[in-house]
C-alpha positions as CSV (number, residue, x, y, z in Angstrom):
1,X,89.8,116.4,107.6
2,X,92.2,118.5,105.5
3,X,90.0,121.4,104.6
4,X,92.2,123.3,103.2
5,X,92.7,120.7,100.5
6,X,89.1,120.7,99.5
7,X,89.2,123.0,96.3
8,X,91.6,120.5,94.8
9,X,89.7,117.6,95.8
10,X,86.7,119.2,93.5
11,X,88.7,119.5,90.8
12,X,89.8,116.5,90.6
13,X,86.4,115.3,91.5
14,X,85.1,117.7,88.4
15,X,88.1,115.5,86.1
16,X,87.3,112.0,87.0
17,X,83.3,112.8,86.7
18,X,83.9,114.2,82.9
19,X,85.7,110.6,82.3
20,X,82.9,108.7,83.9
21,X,79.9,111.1,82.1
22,X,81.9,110.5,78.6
23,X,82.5,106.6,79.0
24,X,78.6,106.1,80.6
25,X,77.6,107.8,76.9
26,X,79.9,106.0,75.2
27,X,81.8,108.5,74.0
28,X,85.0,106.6,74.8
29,X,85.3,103.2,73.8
30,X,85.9,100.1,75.6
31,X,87.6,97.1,74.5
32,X,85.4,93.8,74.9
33,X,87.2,90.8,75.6
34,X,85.9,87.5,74.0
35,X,85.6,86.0,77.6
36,X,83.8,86.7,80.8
37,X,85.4,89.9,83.1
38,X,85.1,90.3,86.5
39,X,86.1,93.2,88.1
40,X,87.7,93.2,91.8
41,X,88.2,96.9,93.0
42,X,87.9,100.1,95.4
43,X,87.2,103.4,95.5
44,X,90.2,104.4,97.7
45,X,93.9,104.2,97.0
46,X,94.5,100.7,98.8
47,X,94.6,99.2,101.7
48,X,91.3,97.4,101.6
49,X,92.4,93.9,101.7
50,X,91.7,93.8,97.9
51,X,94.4,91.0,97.1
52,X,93.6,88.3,100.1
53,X,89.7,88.0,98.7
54,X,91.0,87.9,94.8
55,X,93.2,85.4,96.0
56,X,90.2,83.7,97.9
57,X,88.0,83.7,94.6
58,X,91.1,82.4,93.0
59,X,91.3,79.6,94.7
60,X,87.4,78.7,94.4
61,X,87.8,79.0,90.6
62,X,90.7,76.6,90.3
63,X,88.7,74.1,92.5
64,X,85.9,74.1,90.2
65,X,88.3,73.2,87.4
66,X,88.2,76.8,85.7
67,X,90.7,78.0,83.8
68,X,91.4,81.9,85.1
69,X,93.5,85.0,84.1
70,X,94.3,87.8,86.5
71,X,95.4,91.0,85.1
72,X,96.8,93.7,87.0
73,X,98.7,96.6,86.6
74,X,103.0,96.5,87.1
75,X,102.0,99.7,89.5
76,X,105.9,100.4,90.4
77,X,107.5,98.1,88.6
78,X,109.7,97.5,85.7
79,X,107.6,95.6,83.7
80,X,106.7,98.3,80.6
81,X,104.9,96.1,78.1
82,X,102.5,93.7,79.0
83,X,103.7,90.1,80.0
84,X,103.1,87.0,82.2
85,X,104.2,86.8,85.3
86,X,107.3,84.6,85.9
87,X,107.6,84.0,89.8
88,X,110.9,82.3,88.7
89,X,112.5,85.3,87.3
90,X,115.2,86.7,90.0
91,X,113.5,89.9,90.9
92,X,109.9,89.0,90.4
93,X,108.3,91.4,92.6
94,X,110.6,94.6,91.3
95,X,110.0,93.4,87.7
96,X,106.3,92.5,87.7
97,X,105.1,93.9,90.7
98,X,104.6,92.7,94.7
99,X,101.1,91.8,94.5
100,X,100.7,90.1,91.4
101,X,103.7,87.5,92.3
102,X,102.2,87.2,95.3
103,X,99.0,86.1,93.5
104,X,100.9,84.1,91.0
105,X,102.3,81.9,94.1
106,X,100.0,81.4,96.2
107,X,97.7,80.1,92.0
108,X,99.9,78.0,90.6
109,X,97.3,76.9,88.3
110,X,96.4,80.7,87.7
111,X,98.2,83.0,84.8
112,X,98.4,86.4,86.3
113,X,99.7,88.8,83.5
114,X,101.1,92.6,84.1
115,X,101.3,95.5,82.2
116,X,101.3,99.5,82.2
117,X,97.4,99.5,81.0
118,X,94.6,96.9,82.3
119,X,92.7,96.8,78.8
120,X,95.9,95.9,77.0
121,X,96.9,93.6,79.5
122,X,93.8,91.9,78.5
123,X,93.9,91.2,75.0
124,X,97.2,90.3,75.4
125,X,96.4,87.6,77.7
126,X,93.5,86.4,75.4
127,X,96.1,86.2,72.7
128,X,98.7,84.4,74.5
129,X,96.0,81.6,76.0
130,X,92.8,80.2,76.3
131,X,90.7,81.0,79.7
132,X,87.0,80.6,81.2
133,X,87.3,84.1,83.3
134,X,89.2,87.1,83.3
135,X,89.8,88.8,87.0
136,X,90.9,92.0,87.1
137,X,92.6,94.0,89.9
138,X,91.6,96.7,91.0
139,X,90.0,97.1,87.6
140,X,86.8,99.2,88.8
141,X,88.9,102.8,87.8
142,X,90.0,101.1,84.5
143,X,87.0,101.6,82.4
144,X,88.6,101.1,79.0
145,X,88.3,97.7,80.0
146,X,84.7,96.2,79.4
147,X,83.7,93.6,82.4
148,X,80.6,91.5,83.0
149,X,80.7,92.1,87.0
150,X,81.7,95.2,89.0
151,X,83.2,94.1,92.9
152,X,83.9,96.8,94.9
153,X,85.9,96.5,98.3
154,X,85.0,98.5,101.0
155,X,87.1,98.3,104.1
156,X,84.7,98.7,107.3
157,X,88.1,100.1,109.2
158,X,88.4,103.2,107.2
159,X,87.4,106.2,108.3
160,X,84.4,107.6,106.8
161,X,86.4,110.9,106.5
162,X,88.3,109.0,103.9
163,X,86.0,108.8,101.5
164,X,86.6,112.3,100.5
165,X,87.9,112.4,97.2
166,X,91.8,113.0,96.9
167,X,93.6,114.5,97.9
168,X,91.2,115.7,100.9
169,X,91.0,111.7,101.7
170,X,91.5,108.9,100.1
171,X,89.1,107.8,97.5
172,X,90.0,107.9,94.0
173,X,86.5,109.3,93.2
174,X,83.1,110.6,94.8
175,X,81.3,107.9,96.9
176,X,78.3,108.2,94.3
177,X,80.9,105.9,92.1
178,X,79.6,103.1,93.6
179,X,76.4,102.9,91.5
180,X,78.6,101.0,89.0
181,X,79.2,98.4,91.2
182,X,77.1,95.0,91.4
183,X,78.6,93.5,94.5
184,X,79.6,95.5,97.4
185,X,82.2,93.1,100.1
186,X,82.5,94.7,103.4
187,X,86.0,93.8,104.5
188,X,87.8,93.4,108.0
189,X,84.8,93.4,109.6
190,X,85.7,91.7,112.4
191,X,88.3,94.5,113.0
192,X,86.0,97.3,112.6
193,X,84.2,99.0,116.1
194,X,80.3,98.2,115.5
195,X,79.5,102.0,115.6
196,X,81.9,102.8,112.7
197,X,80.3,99.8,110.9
198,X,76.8,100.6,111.1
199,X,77.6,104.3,110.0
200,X,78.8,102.6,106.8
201,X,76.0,100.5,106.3
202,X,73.7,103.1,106.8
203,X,75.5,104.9,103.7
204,X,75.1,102.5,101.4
205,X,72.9,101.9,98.8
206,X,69.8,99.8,99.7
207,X,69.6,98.2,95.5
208,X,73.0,96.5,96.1
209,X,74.1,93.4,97.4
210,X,76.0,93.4,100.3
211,X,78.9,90.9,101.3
212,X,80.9,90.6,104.6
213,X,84.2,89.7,105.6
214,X,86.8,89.0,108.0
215,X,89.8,89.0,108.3
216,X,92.4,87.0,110.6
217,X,96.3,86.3,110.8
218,X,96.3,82.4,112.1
219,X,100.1,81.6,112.0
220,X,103.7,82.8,110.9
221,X,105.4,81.3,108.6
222,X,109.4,80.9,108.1
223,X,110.6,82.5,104.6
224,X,113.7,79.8,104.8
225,X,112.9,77.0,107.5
226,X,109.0,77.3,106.8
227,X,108.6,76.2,110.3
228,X,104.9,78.0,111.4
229,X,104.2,79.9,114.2
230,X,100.6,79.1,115.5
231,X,98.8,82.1,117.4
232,X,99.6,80.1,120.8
233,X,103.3,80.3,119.7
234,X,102.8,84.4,119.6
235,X,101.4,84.8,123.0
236,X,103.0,87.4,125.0
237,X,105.8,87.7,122.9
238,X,107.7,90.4,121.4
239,X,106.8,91.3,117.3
240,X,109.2,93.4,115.5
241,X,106.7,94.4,112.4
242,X,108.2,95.5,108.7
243,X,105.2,95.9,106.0
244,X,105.0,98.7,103.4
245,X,101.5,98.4,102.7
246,X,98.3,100.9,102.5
247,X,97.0,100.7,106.1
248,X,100.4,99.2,108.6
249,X,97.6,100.2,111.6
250,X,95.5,97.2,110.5
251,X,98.8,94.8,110.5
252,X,99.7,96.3,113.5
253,X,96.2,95.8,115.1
254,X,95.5,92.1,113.9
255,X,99.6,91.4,115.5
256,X,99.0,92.7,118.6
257,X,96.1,90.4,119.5
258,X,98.4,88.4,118.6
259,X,101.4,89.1,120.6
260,X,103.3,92.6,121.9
261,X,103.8,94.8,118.8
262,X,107.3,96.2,119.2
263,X,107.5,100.3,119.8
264,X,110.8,100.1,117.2
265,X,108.6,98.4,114.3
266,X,108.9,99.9,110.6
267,X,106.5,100.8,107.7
268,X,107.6,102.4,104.6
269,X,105.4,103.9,101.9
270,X,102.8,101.3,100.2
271,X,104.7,99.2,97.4
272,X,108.4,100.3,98.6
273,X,111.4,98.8,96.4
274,X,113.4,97.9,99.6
275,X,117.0,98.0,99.0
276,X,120.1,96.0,100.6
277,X,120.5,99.3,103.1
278,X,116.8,98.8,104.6
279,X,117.5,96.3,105.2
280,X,120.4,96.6,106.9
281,X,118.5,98.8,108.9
282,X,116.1,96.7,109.3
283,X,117.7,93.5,110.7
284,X,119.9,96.3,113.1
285,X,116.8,97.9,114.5
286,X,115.7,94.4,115.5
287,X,118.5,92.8,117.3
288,X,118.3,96.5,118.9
289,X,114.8,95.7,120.1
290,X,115.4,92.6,121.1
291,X,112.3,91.4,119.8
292,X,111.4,87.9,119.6
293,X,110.0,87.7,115.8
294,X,110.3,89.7,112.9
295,X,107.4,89.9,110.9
296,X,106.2,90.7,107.8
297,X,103.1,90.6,105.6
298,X,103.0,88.3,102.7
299,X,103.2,90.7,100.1
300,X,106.3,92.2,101.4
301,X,107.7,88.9,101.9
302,X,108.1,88.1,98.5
303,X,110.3,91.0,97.6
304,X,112.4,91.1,101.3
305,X,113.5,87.1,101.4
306,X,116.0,87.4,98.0
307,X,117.9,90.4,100.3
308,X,117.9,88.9,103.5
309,X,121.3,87.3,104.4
310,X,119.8,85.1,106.9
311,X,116.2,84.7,105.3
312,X,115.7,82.4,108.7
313,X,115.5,85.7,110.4
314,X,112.2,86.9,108.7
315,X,108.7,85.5,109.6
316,X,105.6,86.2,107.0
317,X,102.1,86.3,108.6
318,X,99.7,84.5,106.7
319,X,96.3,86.3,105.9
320,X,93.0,84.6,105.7
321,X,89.6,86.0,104.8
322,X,86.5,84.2,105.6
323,X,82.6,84.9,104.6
324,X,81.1,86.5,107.5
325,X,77.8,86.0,106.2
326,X,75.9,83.7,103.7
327,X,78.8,80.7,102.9
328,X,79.5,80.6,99.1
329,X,77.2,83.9,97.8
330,X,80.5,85.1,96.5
331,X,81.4,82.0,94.2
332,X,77.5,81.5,93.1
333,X,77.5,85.3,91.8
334,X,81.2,84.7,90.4
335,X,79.8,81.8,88.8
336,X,76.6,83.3,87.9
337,X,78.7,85.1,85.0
338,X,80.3,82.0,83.2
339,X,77.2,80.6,82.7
Protein backbone atom coordinates (compact mmCIF):
# COMPACT_ATOMS: atom_id res chain seq x y z
CA UNK A 1 0.00 0.00 0.00
CA UNK A 2 1.22 3.58 -0.72
CA UNK A 3 1.19 5.07 2.69
CA UNK A 4 2.67 7.83 1.95
CA UNK A 5 -0.24 8.84 -0.32
CA UNK A 6 -2.78 8.47 2.45
CA UNK A 7 -3.26 12.28 3.47
CA UNK A 8 -4.37 12.92 -0.12
CA UNK A 9 -6.56 9.94 -0.30
CA UNK A 10 -8.55 11.73 2.79
CA UNK A 11 -8.94 14.59 1.20
CA UNK A 12 -10.19 13.54 -1.61
CA UNK A 13 -12.21 11.15 0.36
CA UNK A 14 -13.36 14.44 2.57
CA UNK A 15 -14.40 16.05 -1.36
CA UNK A 16 -16.35 13.25 -2.73
CA UNK A 17 -18.25 12.67 0.81
CA UNK A 18 -19.40 16.60 0.85
CA UNK A 19 -20.92 15.72 -2.83
CA UNK A 20 -22.52 12.61 -1.73
CA UNK A 21 -23.83 14.29 1.94
CA UNK A 22 -25.24 17.42 -0.27
CA UNK A 23 -26.97 15.24 -3.20
CA UNK A 24 -28.39 12.49 -0.34
CA UNK A 25 -30.14 15.99 1.22
CA UNK A 26 -31.00 17.12 -1.90
CA UNK A 27 -29.24 20.00 -1.96
CA UNK A 28 -28.09 19.36 -5.54
CA UNK A 29 -30.58 18.50 -8.03
CA UNK A 30 -31.00 15.66 -10.21
CA UNK A 31 -32.50 15.41 -13.47
CA UNK A 32 -35.37 12.75 -13.83
CA UNK A 33 -35.71 11.17 -16.97
CA UNK A 34 -39.27 10.34 -18.15
CA UNK A 35 -38.24 6.58 -18.47
CA UNK A 36 -36.82 3.86 -16.28
CA UNK A 37 -32.71 4.23 -15.42
CA UNK A 38 -30.57 1.58 -14.55
CA UNK A 39 -27.37 2.19 -13.45
CA UNK A 40 -24.29 -0.21 -14.29
CA UNK A 41 -21.16 0.90 -12.23
CA UNK A 42 -17.98 0.54 -9.83
CA UNK A 43 -16.32 2.00 -7.18
CA UNK A 44 -12.84 1.73 -8.68
CA UNK A 45 -11.32 3.32 -11.74
CA UNK A 46 -11.96 0.28 -14.22
CA UNK A 47 -11.09 -2.79 -14.94
CA UNK A 48 -13.99 -4.65 -13.48
CA UNK A 49 -15.37 -6.19 -16.58
CA UNK A 50 -18.09 -3.44 -16.44
CA UNK A 51 -18.77 -3.42 -20.31
CA UNK A 52 -18.96 -7.52 -21.08
CA UNK A 53 -22.05 -7.79 -18.35
CA UNK A 54 -23.77 -4.30 -19.81
CA UNK A 55 -23.29 -5.89 -22.97
CA UNK A 56 -24.85 -9.21 -21.48
CA UNK A 57 -28.00 -7.35 -20.16
CA UNK A 58 -28.09 -5.77 -23.50
CA UNK A 59 -28.53 -8.54 -25.23
CA UNK A 60 -31.38 -9.99 -22.81
CA UNK A 61 -33.25 -6.71 -23.23
CA UNK A 62 -33.27 -6.74 -27.07
CA UNK A 63 -34.49 -10.48 -26.85
CA UNK A 64 -37.41 -9.54 -24.89
CA UNK A 65 -38.29 -7.03 -27.55
CA UNK A 66 -37.32 -3.80 -25.42
CA UNK A 67 -36.32 -0.88 -26.82
CA UNK A 68 -32.93 0.39 -24.81
CA UNK A 69 -30.54 3.44 -24.64
CA UNK A 70 -27.04 3.19 -23.34
CA UNK A 71 -25.48 6.33 -22.30
CA UNK A 72 -21.94 6.69 -21.50
CA UNK A 73 -19.40 9.13 -21.22
CA UNK A 74 -16.88 10.06 -24.57
CA UNK A 75 -14.12 9.45 -21.62
CA UNK A 76 -11.03 10.34 -24.10
CA UNK A 77 -12.61 11.17 -26.97
CA UNK A 78 -13.50 13.79 -29.27
CA UNK A 79 -16.94 13.74 -29.04
CA UNK A 80 -17.73 17.33 -26.99
CA UNK A 81 -21.51 17.55 -27.24
CA UNK A 82 -23.68 14.86 -26.73
CA UNK A 83 -24.50 12.52 -29.82
CA UNK A 84 -25.33 9.06 -31.04
CA UNK A 85 -23.02 6.80 -31.76
CA UNK A 86 -22.27 6.18 -35.45
CA UNK A 87 -20.07 2.85 -35.71
CA UNK A 88 -19.95 3.84 -39.47
CA UNK A 89 -18.20 7.08 -38.88
CA UNK A 90 -14.25 6.48 -39.95
CA UNK A 91 -12.78 6.91 -36.50
CA UNK A 92 -15.57 5.66 -34.30
CA UNK A 93 -13.65 4.71 -31.31
CA UNK A 94 -11.36 8.13 -31.34
CA UNK A 95 -14.58 10.19 -31.94
CA UNK A 96 -17.06 8.53 -29.60
CA UNK A 97 -15.09 6.51 -27.48
CA UNK A 98 -13.64 2.57 -27.48
CA UNK A 99 -16.21 1.15 -25.36
CA UNK A 100 -19.34 2.58 -26.36
CA UNK A 101 -18.65 1.46 -30.17
CA UNK A 102 -17.82 -1.58 -28.90
CA UNK A 103 -21.31 -1.76 -27.29
CA UNK A 104 -22.92 -0.16 -30.26
CA UNK A 105 -21.59 -3.37 -32.37
CA UNK A 106 -21.85 -5.98 -30.70
CA UNK A 107 -26.38 -4.05 -30.15
CA UNK A 108 -27.31 -3.42 -33.28
CA UNK A 109 -30.74 -2.89 -32.23
CA UNK A 110 -29.37 -0.76 -29.15
CA UNK A 111 -28.78 3.29 -29.50
CA UNK A 112 -25.80 3.92 -27.36
CA UNK A 113 -25.35 7.85 -27.20
CA UNK A 114 -21.99 9.75 -25.80
CA UNK A 115 -21.28 12.89 -24.38
CA UNK A 116 -18.99 14.97 -21.94
CA UNK A 117 -21.88 14.64 -18.96
CA UNK A 118 -24.08 11.47 -18.29
CA UNK A 119 -27.27 13.59 -17.22
CA UNK A 120 -27.18 15.53 -20.38
CA UNK A 121 -26.53 12.62 -22.39
CA UNK A 122 -29.70 11.54 -21.13
CA UNK A 123 -32.20 13.94 -22.03
CA UNK A 124 -30.69 14.23 -25.02
CA UNK A 125 -31.35 10.77 -25.86
CA UNK A 126 -35.00 11.08 -24.59
CA UNK A 127 -35.30 13.87 -27.07
CA UNK A 128 -33.91 12.35 -29.95
CA UNK A 129 -36.07 8.83 -29.44
CA UNK A 130 -38.51 6.87 -27.79
CA UNK A 131 -37.11 3.94 -25.31
CA UNK A 132 -38.38 1.37 -22.56
CA UNK A 133 -34.99 1.64 -20.40
CA UNK A 134 -32.16 3.82 -20.05
CA UNK A 135 -28.66 1.91 -19.10
CA UNK A 136 -26.03 3.86 -18.00
CA UNK A 137 -22.33 3.26 -17.81
CA UNK A 138 -20.61 3.48 -15.19
CA UNK A 139 -23.24 5.83 -14.04
CA UNK A 140 -23.13 4.99 -10.13
CA UNK A 141 -20.41 8.29 -9.69
CA UNK A 142 -22.77 10.45 -11.89
CA UNK A 143 -25.38 11.41 -9.44
CA UNK A 144 -26.86 14.29 -11.37
CA UNK A 145 -28.43 11.61 -13.13
CA UNK A 146 -31.64 10.15 -11.30
CA UNK A 147 -31.89 6.09 -11.83
CA UNK A 148 -34.43 3.57 -10.67
CA UNK A 149 -31.63 0.71 -9.97
CA UNK A 150 -28.11 1.13 -8.64
CA UNK A 151 -25.56 -2.11 -10.10
CA UNK A 152 -22.34 -1.99 -8.75
CA UNK A 153 -19.42 -4.30 -10.20
CA UNK A 154 -17.10 -5.66 -8.02
CA UNK A 155 -14.17 -7.52 -9.45
CA UNK A 156 -13.35 -10.57 -7.06
CA UNK A 157 -9.55 -10.30 -8.65
CA UNK A 158 -8.76 -6.99 -7.06
CA UNK A 159 -6.87 -6.65 -4.34
CA UNK A 160 -8.59 -5.65 -1.26
CA UNK A 161 -5.77 -3.11 -0.86
CA UNK A 162 -7.42 -1.34 -3.80
CA UNK A 163 -10.20 -0.34 -2.31
CA UNK A 164 -8.44 2.51 -0.74
CA UNK A 165 -9.69 5.56 -1.98
CA UNK A 166 -7.40 7.39 -4.70
CA UNK A 167 -4.96 7.94 -5.06
CA UNK A 168 -3.70 5.38 -2.17
CA UNK A 169 -5.67 2.66 -4.43
CA UNK A 170 -8.08 2.59 -6.68
CA UNK A 171 -11.55 3.31 -5.73
CA UNK A 172 -13.11 6.46 -6.74
CA UNK A 173 -14.70 6.65 -3.23
CA UNK A 174 -14.76 4.98 0.38
CA UNK A 175 -16.05 1.34 0.34
CA UNK A 176 -19.07 2.61 2.59
CA UNK A 177 -20.36 4.05 -1.07
CA UNK A 178 -21.78 0.97 -1.62
CA UNK A 179 -24.93 1.42 0.52
CA UNK A 180 -26.35 3.22 -2.60
CA UNK A 181 -26.23 0.30 -4.43
CA UNK A 182 -29.23 -2.36 -4.96
CA UNK A 183 -27.43 -5.04 -6.70
CA UNK A 184 -23.92 -6.06 -6.04
CA UNK A 185 -22.30 -8.57 -9.24
CA UNK A 186 -19.26 -10.25 -8.19
CA UNK A 187 -17.15 -10.54 -11.31
CA UNK A 188 -14.33 -12.97 -12.70
CA UNK A 189 -14.97 -15.10 -10.17
CA UNK A 190 -13.80 -18.00 -11.58
CA UNK A 191 -10.45 -16.20 -11.85
CA UNK A 192 -10.23 -15.13 -8.38
CA UNK A 193 -8.12 -17.55 -5.60
CA UNK A 194 -11.09 -18.75 -3.08
CA UNK A 195 -9.28 -17.07 -0.10
CA UNK A 196 -9.19 -13.64 -1.77
CA UNK A 197 -12.91 -14.23 -2.52
CA UNK A 198 -14.22 -15.10 0.68
CA UNK A 199 -12.32 -12.05 2.20
CA UNK A 200 -14.57 -10.07 -0.04
CA UNK A 201 -17.63 -11.63 0.81
CA UNK A 202 -17.06 -11.33 4.21
CA UNK A 203 -16.90 -7.37 3.69
CA UNK A 204 -19.90 -7.00 2.20
CA UNK A 205 -22.97 -5.92 3.31
CA UNK A 206 -25.41 -8.75 4.52
CA UNK A 207 -28.95 -6.30 3.28
CA UNK A 208 -27.67 -6.57 -0.34
CA UNK A 209 -28.19 -8.83 -2.98
CA UNK A 210 -25.36 -10.52 -4.23
CA UNK A 211 -24.67 -11.74 -7.95
CA UNK A 212 -21.79 -13.90 -9.35
CA UNK A 213 -19.99 -14.10 -12.37
CA UNK A 214 -17.47 -15.55 -14.65
CA UNK A 215 -15.68 -14.83 -16.89
CA UNK A 216 -14.04 -16.89 -19.97
CA UNK A 217 -12.17 -16.16 -23.37
CA UNK A 218 -13.72 -19.21 -25.69
CA UNK A 219 -12.23 -18.37 -29.14
CA UNK A 220 -10.18 -15.77 -31.29
CA UNK A 221 -11.53 -14.17 -33.85
CA UNK A 222 -9.87 -12.72 -37.24
CA UNK A 223 -10.45 -8.71 -37.54
CA UNK A 224 -10.18 -9.34 -41.60
CA UNK A 225 -10.63 -13.13 -42.44
CA UNK A 226 -13.03 -13.70 -39.30
CA UNK A 227 -11.75 -17.11 -39.29
CA UNK A 228 -12.11 -18.26 -35.17
CA UNK A 229 -9.61 -19.69 -33.18
CA UNK A 230 -11.30 -22.33 -30.77
CA UNK A 231 -9.37 -22.79 -27.27
CA UNK A 232 -8.00 -26.29 -28.80
CA UNK A 233 -6.58 -24.18 -31.68
CA UNK A 234 -4.53 -22.09 -28.78
CA UNK A 235 -2.99 -24.96 -27.08
CA UNK A 236 0.65 -24.75 -26.55
CA UNK A 237 1.04 -21.96 -28.71
CA UNK A 238 2.74 -18.83 -28.73
CA UNK A 239 0.36 -15.39 -27.82
CA UNK A 240 1.75 -12.12 -28.54
CA UNK A 241 -0.91 -9.89 -26.32
CA UNK A 242 -1.60 -5.96 -27.17
CA UNK A 243 -4.64 -4.56 -24.87
CA UNK A 244 -4.64 -1.08 -23.19
CA UNK A 245 -7.21 -1.79 -20.72
CA UNK A 246 -7.56 -1.35 -16.72
CA UNK A 247 -6.28 -4.70 -15.48
CA UNK A 248 -3.73 -6.43 -18.84
CA UNK A 249 -2.88 -9.16 -15.76
CA UNK A 250 -6.44 -10.52 -16.05
CA UNK A 251 -6.11 -10.69 -20.11
CA UNK A 252 -2.91 -12.03 -19.55
CA UNK A 253 -4.08 -14.66 -17.03
CA UNK A 254 -7.39 -15.89 -18.86
CA UNK A 255 -4.59 -16.15 -22.36
CA UNK A 256 -2.29 -18.19 -20.77
CA UNK A 257 -4.69 -20.99 -19.86
CA UNK A 258 -5.08 -20.59 -22.97
CA UNK A 259 -1.88 -20.85 -24.70
CA UNK A 260 1.94 -19.46 -23.82
CA UNK A 261 1.67 -15.69 -23.19
CA UNK A 262 4.57 -14.15 -25.02
CA UNK A 263 7.42 -12.44 -22.56
CA UNK A 264 7.56 -9.47 -25.52
CA UNK A 265 3.65 -8.78 -25.14
CA UNK A 266 2.42 -4.94 -24.79
CA UNK A 267 -0.07 -2.89 -22.66
CA UNK A 268 -0.35 0.70 -22.82
CA UNK A 269 -2.33 2.99 -20.46
CA UNK A 270 -6.33 2.13 -20.21
CA UNK A 271 -8.21 3.80 -23.24
CA UNK A 272 -4.84 4.59 -25.30
CA UNK A 273 -5.41 6.55 -28.86
CA UNK A 274 -2.90 4.15 -30.63
CA UNK A 275 -1.27 5.79 -33.43
CA UNK A 276 0.21 4.52 -36.93
CA UNK A 277 3.91 4.39 -34.93
CA UNK A 278 2.52 1.79 -32.21
CA UNK A 279 1.73 0.19 -34.23
CA UNK A 280 4.47 -0.08 -36.16
CA UNK A 281 6.00 -1.10 -33.05
CA UNK A 282 3.70 -3.29 -32.52
CA UNK A 283 3.56 -5.61 -35.64
CA UNK A 284 7.87 -5.28 -35.33
CA UNK A 285 7.90 -6.58 -31.76
CA UNK A 286 5.87 -9.48 -33.01
CA UNK A 287 7.53 -10.89 -35.97
CA UNK A 288 10.60 -10.31 -33.39
CA UNK A 289 8.97 -12.80 -31.07
CA UNK A 290 8.04 -15.03 -33.39
CA UNK A 291 4.89 -15.59 -31.75
CA UNK A 292 2.21 -17.51 -33.34
CA UNK A 293 -0.97 -15.08 -32.72
CA UNK A 294 -1.37 -11.64 -32.02
CA UNK A 295 -4.03 -10.86 -29.79
CA UNK A 296 -6.09 -8.33 -28.62
CA UNK A 297 -9.13 -7.61 -26.54
CA UNK A 298 -12.25 -6.60 -28.14
CA UNK A 299 -12.32 -3.17 -27.08
CA UNK A 300 -9.02 -2.48 -28.39
CA UNK A 301 -9.91 -4.18 -31.53
CA UNK A 302 -12.20 -1.77 -32.66
CA UNK A 303 -9.79 1.14 -32.68
CA UNK A 304 -6.41 -1.06 -33.90
CA UNK A 305 -8.10 -2.83 -37.24
CA UNK A 306 -8.58 0.74 -39.30
CA UNK A 307 -4.40 1.09 -38.64
CA UNK A 308 -3.42 -2.24 -39.30
CA UNK A 309 -1.93 -2.64 -42.86
CA UNK A 310 -2.53 -6.22 -42.84
CA UNK A 311 -5.65 -6.31 -40.42
CA UNK A 312 -5.24 -10.39 -41.12
CA UNK A 313 -2.39 -10.13 -38.74
CA UNK A 314 -4.52 -9.16 -35.58
CA UNK A 315 -6.71 -11.68 -33.61
CA UNK A 316 -9.56 -10.26 -31.05
CA UNK A 317 -10.43 -12.56 -28.16
CA UNK A 318 -13.89 -12.84 -27.54
CA UNK A 319 -15.15 -12.29 -23.89
CA UNK A 320 -18.09 -14.06 -22.41
CA UNK A 321 -19.63 -13.63 -18.95
CA UNK A 322 -21.88 -16.21 -17.60
CA UNK A 323 -24.17 -16.28 -14.23
CA UNK A 324 -22.30 -18.29 -11.78
CA UNK A 325 -25.18 -18.49 -9.64
CA UNK A 326 -29.05 -18.33 -9.82
CA UNK A 327 -29.74 -18.41 -14.01
CA UNK A 328 -31.70 -15.19 -15.04
CA UNK A 329 -31.78 -13.10 -11.29
CA UNK A 330 -30.06 -10.44 -13.24
CA UNK A 331 -32.80 -10.01 -16.03
CA UNK A 332 -35.83 -10.60 -13.46
CA UNK A 333 -34.39 -7.59 -11.23
CA UNK A 334 -33.64 -5.60 -14.65
CA UNK A 335 -37.12 -6.32 -15.48
CA UNK A 336 -38.42 -5.77 -12.18
CA UNK A 337 -38.00 -1.91 -12.96
CA UNK A 338 -39.99 -1.64 -16.33
CA UNK A 339 -42.84 -2.90 -14.86
Amino acid sequence: MKFYLRPLSFLYDQVVGVKNNLYDKGVFGVYKAPVPVVSIGNLTVGGTGKTPITDFCLKALVAQGKKVAVISRSYRADASSPCLVDVGHPFAARYFGDEPVLLAQSNPGVAVYVGPSKWRTARYAVEHGSYDLLIVDDGFQHRRLARDLNIVILDATESLANYEVLPEGRARESWQGIGRADVLILSKCNLAPEEQLKQLEARLPKDKEILYFGYEIQKCRNLKTQQILSQDDLQGKSLFLVSAIARPDVFEKMMGELGKVSPHSRHFRDHHQYSADDVKDIESQFKKSQADYLITTEKDAVKLRQLFNDASLLWSASLEVAEAGRKGRLHEIINQVLR
